[in-house]
C-alpha positions in Angstrom: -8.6 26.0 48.9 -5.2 26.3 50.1 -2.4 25.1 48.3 -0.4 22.4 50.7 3.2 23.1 51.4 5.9 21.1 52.1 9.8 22.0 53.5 12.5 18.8 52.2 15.9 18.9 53.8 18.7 17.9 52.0 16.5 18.7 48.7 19.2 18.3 46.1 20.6 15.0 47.2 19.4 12.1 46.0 16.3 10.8 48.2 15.6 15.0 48.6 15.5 15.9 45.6 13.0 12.7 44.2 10.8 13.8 47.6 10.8 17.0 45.9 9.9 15.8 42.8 7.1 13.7 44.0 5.2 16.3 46.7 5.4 18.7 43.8 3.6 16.0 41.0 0.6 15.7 44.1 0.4 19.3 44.2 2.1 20.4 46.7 4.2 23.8 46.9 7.7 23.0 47.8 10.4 24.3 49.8 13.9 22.7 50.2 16.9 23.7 52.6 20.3 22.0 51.0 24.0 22.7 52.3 25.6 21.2 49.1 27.8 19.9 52.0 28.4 17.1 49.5 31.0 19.5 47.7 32.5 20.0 51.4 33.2 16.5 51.8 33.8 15.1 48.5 34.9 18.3 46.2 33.6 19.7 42.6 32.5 15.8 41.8 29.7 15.9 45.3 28.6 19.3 44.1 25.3 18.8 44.1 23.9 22.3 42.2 23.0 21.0 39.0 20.6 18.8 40.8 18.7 22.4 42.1 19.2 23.8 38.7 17.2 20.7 37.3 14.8 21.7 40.0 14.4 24.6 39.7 14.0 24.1 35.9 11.5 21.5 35.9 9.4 22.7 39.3 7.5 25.9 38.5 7.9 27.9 41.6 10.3 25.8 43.8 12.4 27.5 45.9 15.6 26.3 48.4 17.6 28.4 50.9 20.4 27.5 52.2 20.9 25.7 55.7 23.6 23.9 57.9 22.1 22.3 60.7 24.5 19.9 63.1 25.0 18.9 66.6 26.6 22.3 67.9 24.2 24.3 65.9 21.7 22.6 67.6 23.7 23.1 70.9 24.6 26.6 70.6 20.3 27.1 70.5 18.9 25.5 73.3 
């Protein structure tokens, strides 16, 4: 059997990152996409990468790419 997979956006904020947590305690393989836009917007204090390092740590085979999706990403596809 299969293993079930599962993508999380915004994986290393903080509903993400406890999705992330839970699918992977049922089983699941996980994938995340995070920005860390949080450091964007609210500088070294909304960086969010010690919340994918404890991921990553605790998560045997967890991975995350990165991702910015918006509005004019969105528009610039279709």
């Amino acid at each position: 059997m299969h293993q079930r997979k599962i993508l999380v956006t915004g994986s290393c904020g903080l509903i993400g990152s406890e999705v992330v947590v839970y699918f992977a305690r049922q089983g699941f393989q996980v994938a995340g996409i995070d920005s860390n836009h949080r450091a964007v917007f609210f500088g070294p204090e909304g960086d969010t990468s010690w919340v994918l390092e404890r991921l990553r740590r605790e998560i045997p085979g967890y991975r995350r790419d990165l991702a910015v999706v918006s509005e004019n990403k969105a528009d610039e596809l279709s």
